[in-house]
DOZA-288454 format. One record per residue: x, y, z of N, C-alpha, C in turn; residue in three letters. Coordinates in steps of 0.05 Angstrom, whole numbers, plus 5000, padded with zeros to 4 digits. Each point is the difference from the previous one (the first is absolute). Example, Ala and Ser with C-alpha at 12.3 -4.5 7.8 and 13.67 -1.06 7.14 Angstrom:
BEGIN
526448865156498250245000501850245000Ala 499350214986501650245001498550225014Ser 
END
This chain:
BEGIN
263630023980498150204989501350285000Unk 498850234972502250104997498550345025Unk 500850035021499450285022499650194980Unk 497350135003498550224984501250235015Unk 499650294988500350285008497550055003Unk 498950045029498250075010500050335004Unk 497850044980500550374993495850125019Unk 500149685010496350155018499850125013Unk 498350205001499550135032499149895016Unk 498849775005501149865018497349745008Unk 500249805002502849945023502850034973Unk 500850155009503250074991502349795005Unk 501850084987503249845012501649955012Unk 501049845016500450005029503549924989Unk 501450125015502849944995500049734998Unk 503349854991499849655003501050105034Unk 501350065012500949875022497850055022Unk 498150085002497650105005498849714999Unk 499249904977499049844992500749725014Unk 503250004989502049745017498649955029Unk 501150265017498649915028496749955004Unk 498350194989498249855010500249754991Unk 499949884979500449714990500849865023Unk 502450025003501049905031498149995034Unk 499150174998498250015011497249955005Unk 498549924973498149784996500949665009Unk 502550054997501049635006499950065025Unk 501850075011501250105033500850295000Unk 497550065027500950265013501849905023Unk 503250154997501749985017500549765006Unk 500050055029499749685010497449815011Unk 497850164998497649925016498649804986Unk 502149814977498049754992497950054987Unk 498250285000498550084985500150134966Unk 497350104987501250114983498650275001Unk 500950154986498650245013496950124989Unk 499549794991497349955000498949955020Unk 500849835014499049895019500750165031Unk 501250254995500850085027497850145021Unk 500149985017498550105018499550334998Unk 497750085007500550304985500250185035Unk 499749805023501050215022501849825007Unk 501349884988502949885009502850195009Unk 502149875005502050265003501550044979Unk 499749844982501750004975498850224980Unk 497549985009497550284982500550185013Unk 500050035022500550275007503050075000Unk 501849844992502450194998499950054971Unk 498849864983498950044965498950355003Unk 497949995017498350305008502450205004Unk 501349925019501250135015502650234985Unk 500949744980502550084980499450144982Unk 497349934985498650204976499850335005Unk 498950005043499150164995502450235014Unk 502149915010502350155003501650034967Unk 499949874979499750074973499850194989Unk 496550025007498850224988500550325008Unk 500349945029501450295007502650034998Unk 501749894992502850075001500150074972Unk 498249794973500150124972498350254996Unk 498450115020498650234996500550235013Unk 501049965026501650195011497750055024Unk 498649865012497849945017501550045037Unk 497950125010500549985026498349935016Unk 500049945023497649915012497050065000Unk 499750244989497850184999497949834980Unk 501049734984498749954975499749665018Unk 498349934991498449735001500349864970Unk 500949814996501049804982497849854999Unk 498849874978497949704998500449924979Unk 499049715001499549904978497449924992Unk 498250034987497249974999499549824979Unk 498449805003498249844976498850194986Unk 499649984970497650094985501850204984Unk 502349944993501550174988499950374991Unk 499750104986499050254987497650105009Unk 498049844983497050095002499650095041Unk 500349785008498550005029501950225006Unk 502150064996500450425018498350104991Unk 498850034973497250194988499750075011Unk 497749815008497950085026500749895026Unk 502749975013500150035027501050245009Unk 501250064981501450355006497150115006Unk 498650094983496850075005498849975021Unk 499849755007498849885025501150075023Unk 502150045004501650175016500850215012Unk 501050184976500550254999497850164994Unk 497949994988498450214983498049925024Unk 498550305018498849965015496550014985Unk 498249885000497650014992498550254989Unk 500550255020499950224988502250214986Unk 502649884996502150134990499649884976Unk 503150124989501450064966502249924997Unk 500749744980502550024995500850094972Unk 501650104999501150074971501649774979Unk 499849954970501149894992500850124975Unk 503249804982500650094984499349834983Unk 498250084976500349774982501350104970Unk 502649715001500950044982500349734987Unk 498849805010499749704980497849755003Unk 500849914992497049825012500349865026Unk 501249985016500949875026499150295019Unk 500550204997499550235009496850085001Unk 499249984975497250074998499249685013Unk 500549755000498049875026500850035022Unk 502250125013500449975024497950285005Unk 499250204986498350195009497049884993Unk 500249944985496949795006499649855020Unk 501349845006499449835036499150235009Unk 502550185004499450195022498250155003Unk 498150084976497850105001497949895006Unk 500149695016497949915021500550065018Unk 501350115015500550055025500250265000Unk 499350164988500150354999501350194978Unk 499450215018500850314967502449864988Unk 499850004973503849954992499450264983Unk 503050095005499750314980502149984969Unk 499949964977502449874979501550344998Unk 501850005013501650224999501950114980Unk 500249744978501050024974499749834989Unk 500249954968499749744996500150164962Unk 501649704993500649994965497949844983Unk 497949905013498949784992498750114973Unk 499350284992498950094976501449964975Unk 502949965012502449944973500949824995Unk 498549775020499849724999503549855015Unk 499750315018502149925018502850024990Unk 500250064972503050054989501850185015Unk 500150115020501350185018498850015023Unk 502250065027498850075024497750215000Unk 498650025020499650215005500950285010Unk 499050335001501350085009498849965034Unk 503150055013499849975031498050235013Unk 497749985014499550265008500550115016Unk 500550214996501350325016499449995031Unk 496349894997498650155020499049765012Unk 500449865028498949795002498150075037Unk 497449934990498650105021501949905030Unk 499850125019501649985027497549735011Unk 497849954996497949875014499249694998Unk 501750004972500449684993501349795024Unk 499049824998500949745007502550004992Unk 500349984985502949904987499850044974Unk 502350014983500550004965500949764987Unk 499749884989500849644984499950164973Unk 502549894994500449894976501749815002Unk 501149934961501249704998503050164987Unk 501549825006503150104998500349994969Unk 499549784988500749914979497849764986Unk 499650224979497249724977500649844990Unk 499849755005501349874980498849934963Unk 496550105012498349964979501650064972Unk 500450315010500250214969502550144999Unk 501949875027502550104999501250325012Unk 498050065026501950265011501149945023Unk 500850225017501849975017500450265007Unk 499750085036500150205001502849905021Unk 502950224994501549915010501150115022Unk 498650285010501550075025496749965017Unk 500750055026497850035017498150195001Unk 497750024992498750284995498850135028Unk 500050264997498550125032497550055004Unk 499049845020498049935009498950305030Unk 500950194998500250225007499049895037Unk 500549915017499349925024498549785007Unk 498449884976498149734999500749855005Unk 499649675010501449805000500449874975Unk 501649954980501349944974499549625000Unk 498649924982500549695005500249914968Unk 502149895001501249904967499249684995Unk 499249914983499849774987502850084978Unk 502049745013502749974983500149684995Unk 497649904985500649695002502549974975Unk 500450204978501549884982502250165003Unk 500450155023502150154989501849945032Unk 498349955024502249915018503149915003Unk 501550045019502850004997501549964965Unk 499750194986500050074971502150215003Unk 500150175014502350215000499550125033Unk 502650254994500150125036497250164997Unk 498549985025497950175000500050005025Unk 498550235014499050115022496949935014Unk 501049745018497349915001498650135024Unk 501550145011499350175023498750224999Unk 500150014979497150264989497649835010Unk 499449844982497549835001498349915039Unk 497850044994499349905027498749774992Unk 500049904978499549665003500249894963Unk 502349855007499749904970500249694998Unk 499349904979499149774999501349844970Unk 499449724998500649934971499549725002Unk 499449814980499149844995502449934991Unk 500749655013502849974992500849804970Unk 497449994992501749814974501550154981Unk 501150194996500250154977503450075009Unk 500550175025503549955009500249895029Unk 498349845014500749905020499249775009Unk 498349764977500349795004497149874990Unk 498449955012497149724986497950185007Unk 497849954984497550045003498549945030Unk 498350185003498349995024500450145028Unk 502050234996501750095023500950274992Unk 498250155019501250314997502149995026Unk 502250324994500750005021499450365012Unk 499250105023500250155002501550155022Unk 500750355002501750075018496950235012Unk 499650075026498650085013501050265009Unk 499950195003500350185030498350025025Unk 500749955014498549995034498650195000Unk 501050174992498250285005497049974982Unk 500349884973497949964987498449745007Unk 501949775014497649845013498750055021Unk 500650265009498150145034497149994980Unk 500850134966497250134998497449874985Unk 500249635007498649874998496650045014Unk 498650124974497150035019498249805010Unk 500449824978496649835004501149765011Unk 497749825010500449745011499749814991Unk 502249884980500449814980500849755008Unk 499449744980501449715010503449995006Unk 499949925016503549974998501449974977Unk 499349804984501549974974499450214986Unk 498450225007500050254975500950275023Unk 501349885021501050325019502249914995Unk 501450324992503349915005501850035026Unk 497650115021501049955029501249745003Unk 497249894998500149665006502149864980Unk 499950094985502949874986501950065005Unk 501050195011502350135013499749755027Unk 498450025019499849885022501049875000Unk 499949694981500449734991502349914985Unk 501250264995502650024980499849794973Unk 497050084992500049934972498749614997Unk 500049955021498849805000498049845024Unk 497350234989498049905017498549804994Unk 500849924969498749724998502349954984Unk 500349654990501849914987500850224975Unk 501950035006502650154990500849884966Unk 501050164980500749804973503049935005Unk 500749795018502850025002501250024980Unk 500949914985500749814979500250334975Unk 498550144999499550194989501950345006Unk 499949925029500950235014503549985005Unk 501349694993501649955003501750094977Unk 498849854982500550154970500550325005Unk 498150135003501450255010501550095009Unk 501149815021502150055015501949974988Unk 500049714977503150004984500550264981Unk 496950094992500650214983500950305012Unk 499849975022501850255025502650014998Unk 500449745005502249855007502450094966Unk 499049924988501150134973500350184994Unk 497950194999500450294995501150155019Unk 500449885031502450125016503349954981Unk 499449794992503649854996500550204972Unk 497150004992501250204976500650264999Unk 498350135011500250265016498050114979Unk 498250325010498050074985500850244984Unk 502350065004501850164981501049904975Unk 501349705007500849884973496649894985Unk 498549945013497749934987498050204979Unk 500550305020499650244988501750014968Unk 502149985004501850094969498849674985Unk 500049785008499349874981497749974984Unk 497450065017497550104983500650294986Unk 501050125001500050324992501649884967Unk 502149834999501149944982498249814987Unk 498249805005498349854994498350114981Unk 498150235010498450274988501150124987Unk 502950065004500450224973500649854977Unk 500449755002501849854977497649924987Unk 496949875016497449954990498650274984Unk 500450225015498350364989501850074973Unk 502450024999501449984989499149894969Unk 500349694997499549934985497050074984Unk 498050025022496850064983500350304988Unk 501150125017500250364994501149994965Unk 502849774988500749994982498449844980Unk 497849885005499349874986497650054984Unk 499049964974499149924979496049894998Unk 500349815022499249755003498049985022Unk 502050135023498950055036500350235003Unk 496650065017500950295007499549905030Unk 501250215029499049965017497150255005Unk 499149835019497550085010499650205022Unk 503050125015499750135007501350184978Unk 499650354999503450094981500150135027Unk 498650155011502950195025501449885010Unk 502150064994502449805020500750105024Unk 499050165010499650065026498849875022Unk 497449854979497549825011500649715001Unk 501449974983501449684993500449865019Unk 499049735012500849845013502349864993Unk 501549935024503549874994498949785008Unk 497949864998499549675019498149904977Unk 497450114991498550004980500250194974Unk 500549764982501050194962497849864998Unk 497750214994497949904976500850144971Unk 498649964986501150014970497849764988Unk 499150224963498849834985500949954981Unk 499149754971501349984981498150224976Unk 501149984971499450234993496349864984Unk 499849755002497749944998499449655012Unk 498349874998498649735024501549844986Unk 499749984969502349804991502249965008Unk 502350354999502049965021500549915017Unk 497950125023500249925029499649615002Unk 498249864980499249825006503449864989Unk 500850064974503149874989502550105023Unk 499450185015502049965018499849965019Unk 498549915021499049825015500849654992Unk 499649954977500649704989503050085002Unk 500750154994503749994992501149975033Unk 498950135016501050105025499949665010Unk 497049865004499549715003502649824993Unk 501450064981500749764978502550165024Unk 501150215001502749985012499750005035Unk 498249965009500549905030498950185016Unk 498550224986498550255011497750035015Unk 498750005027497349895006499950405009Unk 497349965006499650245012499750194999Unk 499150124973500550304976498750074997Unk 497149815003497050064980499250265030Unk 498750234984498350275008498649845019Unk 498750155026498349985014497249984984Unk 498049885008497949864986498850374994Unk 500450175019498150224993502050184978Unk 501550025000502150094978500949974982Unk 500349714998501049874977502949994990Unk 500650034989502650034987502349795013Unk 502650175010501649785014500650205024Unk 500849785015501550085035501849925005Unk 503050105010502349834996500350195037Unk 500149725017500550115025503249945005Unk 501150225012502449975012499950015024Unk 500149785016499650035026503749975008Unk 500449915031503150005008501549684991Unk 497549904994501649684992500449934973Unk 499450204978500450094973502850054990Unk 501649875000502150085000501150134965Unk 502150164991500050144982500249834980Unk 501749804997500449834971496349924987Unk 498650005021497149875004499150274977Unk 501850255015497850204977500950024968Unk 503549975003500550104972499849744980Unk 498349765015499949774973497450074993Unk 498150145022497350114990500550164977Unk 501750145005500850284981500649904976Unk 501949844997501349904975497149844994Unk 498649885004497749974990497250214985Unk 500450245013498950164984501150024981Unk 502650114999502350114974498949774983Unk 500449754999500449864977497049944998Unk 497350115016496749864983500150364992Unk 501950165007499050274983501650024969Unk 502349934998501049884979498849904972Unk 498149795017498249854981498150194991Unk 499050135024497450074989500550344981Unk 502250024997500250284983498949974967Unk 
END
């Protein structure tokens, strides 16, 4: 069967050697006769799985003891509202940025659990650009959330913005180990790993101690991130099997390094911006290129017939994963780290020759 170019945001594309091992590891984990399906999730083989991810995560982030590592069920959505549940005291304020649709619901959860204040937000221009950052950010907040990178409509904010003394908490599910960044600004960031770090159903997040002191209310264990700290991530059955995958996908993007991974999406994006910027046919959906996401190229055709005839063309050559987000429409071409470049320029040579036609 002929291996498709998986261009989804996700569940996304997992390198092959990524792939190879776990395979190997559904038959037999290691030596334990088992498969890792079947592994015990407080076994010692799981906790050195735990153990390896999460010395991983701080050595790819630049982490020191000060941060608390997990892995949580309930991927994306459930930080929403546990960050909320958490951090935002009953009669306090947190601030948010909204600049996409993942952004505006993570401030909706949060507005059951108290003041949310939208401290900027693009949503009147239907999100075609960031917002501007604001100047002035009350000292009294809870904390400030925004999302690193939309995949919806294609932005990307690329340096760390200042959160003027607040505690800063980033949602980076698509943009995680993507390039060098400074995760030590952040006092708690988070990401949902299907998109660059492995399967559905599994966020991962980084904590600061200092911000888990300021847990107010008295919540179930599975929704405190004390108690999940306590338990090191598995106070009830654990997704082994899930979290492992993660681990190969650590495991990779160490061997690759996040420098060489950096220049290869950067070259990925310009060779994809590039081509719509010249074209006829496609326009993209963001134009500031300032604003431009290097992970998510949205872009539309120049009418439905288009979009619908290149979509079939993309099908017929091995292309999955293009079609617009259901609220957007158009197309989505994700470059995540397992996208590799030939993947983008047979995309490309596929525009050239349905824009060809259509002149």
């Amino acid at each position: 069967m002929q291996i498709k170019i998986n261009f989804n945001a996700g569940p996304a594309a997992l390198p092959p050697e990524v792939l190879h091992e776990a395979a190997k590891a559904v038959n037999k984990y290691k030596k334990t006769g088992l498969s890792i399906l079947e592994l015990p999730h407080r076994g010692k083989e799981f906790a050195e799985i735990i153990a390896e991810s999460k010395q991983l995560v701080r050595e790819l982030c630049g982490l020191d003891d000060n941060y608390e590592i997990l892995w949580l069920h309930g991927g994306g959505r459930q930080q929403f509202f546990m960050i909320p549940m958490n951090f935002l005291p009953e009669n306090g304020s947190a601030g948010y940025i909204d600049s996409g649709r993942w952004s505006e619901e993570a401030l909706e959860y949060a507005a059951h659990y108290g003041d949310v204040q939208v401290l900027a937000s693009s949503k009147k221009d239907n999100y075609r650009h960031l917002p501007t950052w604001p100047a002035k950010i009350p000292k009294n907040l809870a904390y400030v959330h925004f999302t690193t990178n939309n995949t919806i409509y294609g932005t990307q904010w690329k340096d760390v913005p200042e959160s003027k003394g607040v505690p800063l908490i980033a949602d980076m599910s698509s943009d995680i180990f993507s390039r060098e960044h400074d995760y030590t600004k952040y006092s708690m960031f988070y990401a949902a790993v299907q998109k660059n770090l492995g399967t559905p159903g599994i966020a991962l997040t980084a904590i600061r101690k200092d911000l888990l002191k300021k847990v107010a209310r008295s919540l179930p264990p599975m929704l405190s991130y004390p108690a999940q700290v306590k338990e090191d991530s598995i106070l009830n059955t654990a997704n082994v099997f899930g979290i492992y995958v993660s681990l190969l996908m650590l495991r990779w993007i160490k061997a690759k390094g996040i420098a060489t991974i950096e220049k290869d999406n950067n070259q990925k994006a310009q060779l994809l911006y590039s081509a719509l910027d010249q074209s006829s046919v496609f326009t993209p959906y963001v134009t500031e290129k300032a604003d431009r996401s290097m992970t998510n190229v949205c872009f539309t055709a120049k009418n439905a017939e288009s979009e619908k005839a290149f979509l079939a063309l993309c099908e017929e050559n091995d292309i999955v994963g293009i079609s617009g987000h259901r609220s957007a429409g158009g197309f989505r071409v994700s470059l995540y780290n397992a996208v590799d470049l030939e993947s983008v320029r047979h995309l490309v040579r596929l525009m050239q020759e349905f824009e060809s036609k259509e002149r």
